[in-house]
N, C-alpha and C positions, 0 to 999 in steps of 0.2 A: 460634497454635500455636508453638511453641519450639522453634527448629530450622529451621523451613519461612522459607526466602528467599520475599521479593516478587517478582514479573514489574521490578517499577522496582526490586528492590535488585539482579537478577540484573541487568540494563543497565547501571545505574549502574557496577558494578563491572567494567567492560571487557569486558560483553556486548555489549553495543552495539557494539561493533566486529565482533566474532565473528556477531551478528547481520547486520549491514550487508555480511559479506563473505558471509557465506550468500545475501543476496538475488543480490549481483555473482553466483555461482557457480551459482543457479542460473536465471536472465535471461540471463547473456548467453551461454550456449552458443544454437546456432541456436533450435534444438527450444524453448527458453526465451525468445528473442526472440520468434519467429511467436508466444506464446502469450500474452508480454506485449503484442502490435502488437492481438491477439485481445481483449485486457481492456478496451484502449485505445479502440479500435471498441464493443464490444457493453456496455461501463458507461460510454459516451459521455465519456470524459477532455478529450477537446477541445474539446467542443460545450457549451453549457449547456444544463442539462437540463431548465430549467422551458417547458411549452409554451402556449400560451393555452389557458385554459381548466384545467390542470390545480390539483387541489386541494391542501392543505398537506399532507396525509398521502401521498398521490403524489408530489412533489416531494420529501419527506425520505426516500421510500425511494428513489426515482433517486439523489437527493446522498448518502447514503449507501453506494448501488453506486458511485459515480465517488469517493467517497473511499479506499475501500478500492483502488483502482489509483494515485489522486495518493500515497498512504501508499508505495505497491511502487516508484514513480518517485524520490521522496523517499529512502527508503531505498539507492538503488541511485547515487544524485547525491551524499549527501553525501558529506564529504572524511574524509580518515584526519585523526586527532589529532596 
């Protein structure tokens, strides 16, 4: 479509930054903390997720839940340009 920016052209172009400070603002207010320490806990970010016995479609959907919180950490780590 003609006209219509990508998700990767809108970053590229010094979203990314504007994004990145969006996560900062809204994480690390308290209310934002408790909810990320919340993500942290119950999509298991610390833990590995695979258990005995679990199968491959069970594990890709756990790694899946625990990426979308390493994504929110990532985003809120990296550095300004």
């Amino acid at each position: 479509m003609f006209g219509r920016r990508t998700r990767q052209q809108e970053l590229d172009d010094g979203g990314r930054r504007q994004l990145r400070d969006a996560y900062r603002a809204t994480f690390s207010t308290p209310e934002g903390r408790r909810v990320l320490e919340d993500l942290r806990t119950s999509l298991k970010l610390v833990q590995n997720v695979y258990t005995r016995g679990m199968d491959a479609l069970e594990l890709a959907f756990h790694e899946g839940r625990r990426s979308a919180a390493v994504h929110i950490e990532t985003m809120m780590e990296e550095h300004h340009e």
